[in-house]
C-alpha positions as CSV (number, residue, x, y, z in Angstrom):
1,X,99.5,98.1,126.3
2,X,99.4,101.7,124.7
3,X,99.6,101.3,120.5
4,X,102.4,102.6,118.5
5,X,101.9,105.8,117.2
6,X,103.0,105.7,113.3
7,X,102.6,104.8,109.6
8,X,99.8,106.3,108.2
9,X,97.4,108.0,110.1
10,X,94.7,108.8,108.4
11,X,91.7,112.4,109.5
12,X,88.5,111.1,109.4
13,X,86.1,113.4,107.2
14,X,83.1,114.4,109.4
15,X,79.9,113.2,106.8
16,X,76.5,115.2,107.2
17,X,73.1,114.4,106.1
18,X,71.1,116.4,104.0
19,X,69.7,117.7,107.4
20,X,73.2,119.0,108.3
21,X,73.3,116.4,111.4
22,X,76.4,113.7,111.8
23,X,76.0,111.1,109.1
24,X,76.9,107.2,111.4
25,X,76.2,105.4,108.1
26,X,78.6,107.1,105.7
27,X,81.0,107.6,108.9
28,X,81.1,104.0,109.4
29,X,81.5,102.9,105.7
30,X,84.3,105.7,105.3
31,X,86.4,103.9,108.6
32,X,85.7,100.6,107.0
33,X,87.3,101.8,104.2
34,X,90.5,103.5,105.4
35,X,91.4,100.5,108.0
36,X,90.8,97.8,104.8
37,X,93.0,100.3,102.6
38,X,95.8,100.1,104.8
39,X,95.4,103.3,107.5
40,X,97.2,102.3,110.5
41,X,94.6,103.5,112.5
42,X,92.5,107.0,112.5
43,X,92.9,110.6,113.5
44,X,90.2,113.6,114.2
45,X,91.5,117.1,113.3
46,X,91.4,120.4,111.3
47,X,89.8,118.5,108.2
48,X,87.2,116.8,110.3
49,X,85.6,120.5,110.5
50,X,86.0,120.2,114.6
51,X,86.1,123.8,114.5
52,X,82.6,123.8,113.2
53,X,81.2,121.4,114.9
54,X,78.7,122.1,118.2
55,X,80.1,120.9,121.4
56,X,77.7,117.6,121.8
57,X,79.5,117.1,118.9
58,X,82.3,116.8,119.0
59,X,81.8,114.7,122.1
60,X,79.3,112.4,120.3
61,X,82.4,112.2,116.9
62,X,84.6,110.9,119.4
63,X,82.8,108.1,120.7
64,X,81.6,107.3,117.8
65,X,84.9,106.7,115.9
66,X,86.2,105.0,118.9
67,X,83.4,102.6,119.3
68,X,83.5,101.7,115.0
69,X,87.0,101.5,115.0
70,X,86.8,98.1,117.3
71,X,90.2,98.1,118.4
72,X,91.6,97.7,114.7
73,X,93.8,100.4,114.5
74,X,95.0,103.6,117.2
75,X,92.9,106.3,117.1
76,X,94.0,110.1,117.6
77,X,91.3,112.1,119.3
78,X,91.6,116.2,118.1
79,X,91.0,118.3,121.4
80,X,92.6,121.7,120.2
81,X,89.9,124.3,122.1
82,X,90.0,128.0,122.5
83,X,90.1,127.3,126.5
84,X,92.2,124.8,128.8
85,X,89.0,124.0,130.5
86,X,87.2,123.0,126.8
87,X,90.1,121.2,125.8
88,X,90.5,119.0,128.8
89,X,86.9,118.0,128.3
90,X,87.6,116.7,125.1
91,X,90.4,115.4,126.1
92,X,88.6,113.4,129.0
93,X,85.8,112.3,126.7
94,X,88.7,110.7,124.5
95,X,90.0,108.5,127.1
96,X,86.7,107.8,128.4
97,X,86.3,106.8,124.5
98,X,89.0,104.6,124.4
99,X,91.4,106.5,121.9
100,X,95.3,105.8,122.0
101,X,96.4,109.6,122.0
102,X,95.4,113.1,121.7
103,X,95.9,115.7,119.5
104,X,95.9,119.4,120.1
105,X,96.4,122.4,118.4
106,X,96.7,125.8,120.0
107,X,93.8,128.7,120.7
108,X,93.3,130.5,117.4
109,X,91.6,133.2,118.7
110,X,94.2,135.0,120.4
111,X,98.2,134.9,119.9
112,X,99.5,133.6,122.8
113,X,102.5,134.3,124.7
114,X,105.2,130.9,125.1
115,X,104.4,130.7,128.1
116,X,100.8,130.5,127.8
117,X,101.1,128.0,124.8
118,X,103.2,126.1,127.4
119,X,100.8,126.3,130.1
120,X,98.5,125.3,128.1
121,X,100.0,121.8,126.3
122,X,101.6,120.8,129.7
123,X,97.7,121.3,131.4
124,X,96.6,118.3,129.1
125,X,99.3,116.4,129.2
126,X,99.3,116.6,132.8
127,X,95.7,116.1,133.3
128,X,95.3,113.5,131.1
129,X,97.6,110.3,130.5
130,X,97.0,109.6,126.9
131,X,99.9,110.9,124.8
132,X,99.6,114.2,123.2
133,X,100.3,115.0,120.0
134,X,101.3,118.9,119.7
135,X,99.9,120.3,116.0
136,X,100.9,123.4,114.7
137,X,98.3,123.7,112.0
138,X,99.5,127.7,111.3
139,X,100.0,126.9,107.8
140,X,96.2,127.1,107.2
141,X,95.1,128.4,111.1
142,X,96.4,130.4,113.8
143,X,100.4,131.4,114.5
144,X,103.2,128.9,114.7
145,X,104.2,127.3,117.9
146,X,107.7,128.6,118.8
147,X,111.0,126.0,118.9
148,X,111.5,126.5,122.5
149,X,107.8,126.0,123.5
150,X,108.1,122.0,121.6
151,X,112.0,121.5,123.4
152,X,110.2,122.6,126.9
153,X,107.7,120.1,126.3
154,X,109.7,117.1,125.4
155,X,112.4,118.1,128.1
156,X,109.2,117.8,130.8
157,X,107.4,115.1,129.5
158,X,109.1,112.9,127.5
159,X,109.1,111.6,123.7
160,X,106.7,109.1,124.2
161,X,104.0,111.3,125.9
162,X,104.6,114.6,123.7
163,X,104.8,114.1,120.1
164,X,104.6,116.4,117.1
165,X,103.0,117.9,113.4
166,X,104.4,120.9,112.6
167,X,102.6,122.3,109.6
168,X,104.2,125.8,109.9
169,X,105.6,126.9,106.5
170,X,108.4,126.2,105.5
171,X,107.2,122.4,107.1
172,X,110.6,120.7,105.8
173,X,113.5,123.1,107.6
174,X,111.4,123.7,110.7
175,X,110.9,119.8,110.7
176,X,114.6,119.3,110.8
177,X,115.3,122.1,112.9
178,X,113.1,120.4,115.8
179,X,114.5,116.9,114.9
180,X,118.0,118.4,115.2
181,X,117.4,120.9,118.3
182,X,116.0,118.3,120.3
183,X,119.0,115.7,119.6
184,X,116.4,113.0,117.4
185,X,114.1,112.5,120.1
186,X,111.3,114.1,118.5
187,X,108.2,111.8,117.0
188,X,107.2,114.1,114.2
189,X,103.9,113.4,111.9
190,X,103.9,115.2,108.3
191,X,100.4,116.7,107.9
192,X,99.4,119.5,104.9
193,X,97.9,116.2,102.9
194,X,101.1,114.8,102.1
195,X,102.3,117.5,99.8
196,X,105.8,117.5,101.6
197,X,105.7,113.6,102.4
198,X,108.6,112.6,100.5
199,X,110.9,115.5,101.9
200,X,109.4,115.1,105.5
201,X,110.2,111.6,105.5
202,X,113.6,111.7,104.5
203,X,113.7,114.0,107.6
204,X,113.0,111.1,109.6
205,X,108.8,111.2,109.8
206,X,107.3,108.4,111.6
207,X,104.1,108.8,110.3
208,X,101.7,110.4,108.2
209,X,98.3,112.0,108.8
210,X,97.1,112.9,105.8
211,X,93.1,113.6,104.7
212,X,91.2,110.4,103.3
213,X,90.5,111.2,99.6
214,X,94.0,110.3,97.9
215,X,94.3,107.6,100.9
216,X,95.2,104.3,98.8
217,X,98.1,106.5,97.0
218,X,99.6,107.5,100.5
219,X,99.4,104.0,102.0
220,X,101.4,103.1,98.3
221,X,103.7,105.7,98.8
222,X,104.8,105.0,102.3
223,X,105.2,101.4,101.5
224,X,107.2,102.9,98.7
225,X,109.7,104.9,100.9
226,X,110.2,102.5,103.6
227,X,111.0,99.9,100.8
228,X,113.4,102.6,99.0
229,X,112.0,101.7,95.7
230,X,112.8,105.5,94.1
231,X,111.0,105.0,91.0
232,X,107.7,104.2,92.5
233,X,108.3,106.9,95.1
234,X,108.1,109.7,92.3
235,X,105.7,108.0,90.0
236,X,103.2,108.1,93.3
237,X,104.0,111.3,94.6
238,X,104.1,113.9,91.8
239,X,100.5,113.1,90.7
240,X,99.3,113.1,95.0
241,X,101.3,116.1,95.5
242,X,99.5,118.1,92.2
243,X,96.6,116.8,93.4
244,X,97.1,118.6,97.4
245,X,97.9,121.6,95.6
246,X,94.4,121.8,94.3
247,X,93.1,122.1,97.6
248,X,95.8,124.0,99.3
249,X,94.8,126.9,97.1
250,X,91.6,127.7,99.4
251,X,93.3,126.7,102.2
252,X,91.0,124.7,104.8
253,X,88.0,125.0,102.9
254,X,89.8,124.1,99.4
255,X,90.7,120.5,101.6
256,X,87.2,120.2,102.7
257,X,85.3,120.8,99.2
258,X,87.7,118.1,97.2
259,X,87.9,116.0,99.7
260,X,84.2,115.8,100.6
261,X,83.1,115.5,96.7
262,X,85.8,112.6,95.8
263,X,84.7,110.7,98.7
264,X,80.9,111.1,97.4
265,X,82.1,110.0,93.7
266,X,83.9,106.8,95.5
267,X,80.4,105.8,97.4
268,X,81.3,106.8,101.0
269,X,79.4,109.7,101.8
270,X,75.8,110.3,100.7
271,X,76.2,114.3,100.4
272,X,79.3,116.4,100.3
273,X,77.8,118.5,102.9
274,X,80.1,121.3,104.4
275,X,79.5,123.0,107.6
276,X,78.3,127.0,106.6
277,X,80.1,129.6,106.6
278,X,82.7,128.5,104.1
279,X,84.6,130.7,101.6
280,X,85.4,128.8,98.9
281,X,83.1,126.2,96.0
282,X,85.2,124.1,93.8
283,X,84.5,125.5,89.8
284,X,84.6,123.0,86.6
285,X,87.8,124.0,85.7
286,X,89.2,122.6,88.9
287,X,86.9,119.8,88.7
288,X,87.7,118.6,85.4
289,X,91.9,118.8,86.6
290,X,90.8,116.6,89.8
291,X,89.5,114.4,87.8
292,X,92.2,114.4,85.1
293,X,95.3,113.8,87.9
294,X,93.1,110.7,90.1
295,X,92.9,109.0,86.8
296,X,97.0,109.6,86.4
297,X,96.9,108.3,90.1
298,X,94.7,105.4,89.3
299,X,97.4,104.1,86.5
300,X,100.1,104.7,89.0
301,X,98.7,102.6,91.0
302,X,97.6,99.9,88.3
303,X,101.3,100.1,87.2
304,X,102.5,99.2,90.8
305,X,99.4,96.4,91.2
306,X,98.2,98.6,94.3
307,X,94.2,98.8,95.0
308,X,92.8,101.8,92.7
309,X,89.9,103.7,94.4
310,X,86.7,103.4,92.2
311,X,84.7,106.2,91.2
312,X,81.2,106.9,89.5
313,X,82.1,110.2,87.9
């Protein structure tokens, strides 16, 4: 029986060694952590630096997350590759994996045509039976997937095999105008580390995918918006959301820098160890300020008697 897809999903951070190869220890410790904090399972994608990672990689990431999850949550396999014949192979190593879906996002090397981008989606879902998840991940890589492209796919395939993240900006209208162009039949996820959650849930999300540092504030703040309890909704959000913008300011490598160094303060990860090239270190200034809005997190939390992460800083 195939999981649900929904809730939140959590993308698993990719830890390295001081040797720069895939950390199992701190990987397994971080997955542990996210499926005991309330994650309704786990996702690989942009944040998990698959873009940077070697091919064996990948493959090896894959089975390994599948194998440490133990059938506790659904797991989301990323298989976005600059060919159709390199993303069906990750695609096959996911269900050879055991993973509940797949998620894709499109070449970035090249702007494709529609019909390309639709050649290429309705190759994997063809190929492969797990249910795809279609990211458009422009808002920090490559162009955004046209309207049409999405409606073609859930026309072919169905809203249980194709589902959606649209990260294009401006995420909340283009959210809604999939929603209403294809009648409500669209799954969408909210991605861009929650900074648009509330919004995109009131445009009928059904789940989340956000990075795992602010994790035990986004599990709170769903529970918070399917409960409708409005006061805890804002008192969750506005600190999460200042906290997002902090990273959102370098883009992908602004996400990866904060999100590798709080999950080194919290005692998940023994190094916050970035794949090279990157463009962007995180400064004092923006150090002290992370540091400043957890700890207005952290009472948010207290004040709602939700788990607040620990930290050694």
């Amino acid at each position: 029986m195939p999981r649900t897809l929904g809730g939140v999903l959590p993308i698993v951070h990719t830890p390295f060694s001081v040797d720069d190869t895939i950390d199992a220890v701190s990987l397994r410790r971080q997955i542990d952590w996210a499926l005991a904090s309330g994650a309704a399972g786990l996702c690989m994608g942009m944040v998990s630096e698959l873009l940077r990672l070697t091919h064996r990689e990948r493959l090896e990431l894959t089975a390994m997350i599948a194998d440490m999850n133990a059938g506790r949550g659904a797991v989301v396999a990323g298989v976005g590759a600059e060919s159709t014949k390199q993303a069906l192979e990750y695609a096959r190593a996911a269900r050879a994996a055991g993973c509940d879906a797949m998620m894709a996002i499109p070449p970035v090397s090249t702007a494709l045509p529609g019909d390309q981008l639709l050649e290429y989606f309705a190759t994997l879902a063809e190929t492969v039976e797990l249910p795809l998840i279609v990211q458009d991940a422009s808002g920090y890589v490559g162009r955004p997937i046209p309207l049409e492209v999405c409606l073609q796919l859930l026309d072919r395939f169905g809203a249980d095999k194709i589902l959606f993240k649209p990260e294009a900006n401006p995420v909340g209208p283009r959210l809604s105008a999939l929603r209403e162009a294809s009648g409500g039949r669209a799954k969408i996820f909210d991605g861009s580390g929650g900074i648009a959650l509330v919004d995109c849930y009131r445009r009928g999300i059904v789940g989340t995918m956000p990075g795992m540092e602010f994790l035990n504030g986004l599990v709170a703040l769903w529970n918070a918006l399917q409960r409708g309890d409005e006061r805890a909704i804002y008192r969750l959000y506005l600190p999460i959301c200042a906290l997002v913008s902090l990273q959102l300011q370098a883009g992908l490598d602004g996400f990866l820098a904060v999100e590798k160094y709080v999950l080194v303060q919290r005692g998940l990860f023994g190094t916050d160890g970035r794949r090279k090239p990157y463009a962007w270190e995180m400064d004092e200034e923006t150090r002290r300020e992370l540091e400043r809005l957890l700890e207005q997190l952290d009472a948010v939390l207290h004040e709602n008697h939700e788990p607040r992460e620990r930290r050694t800083w």
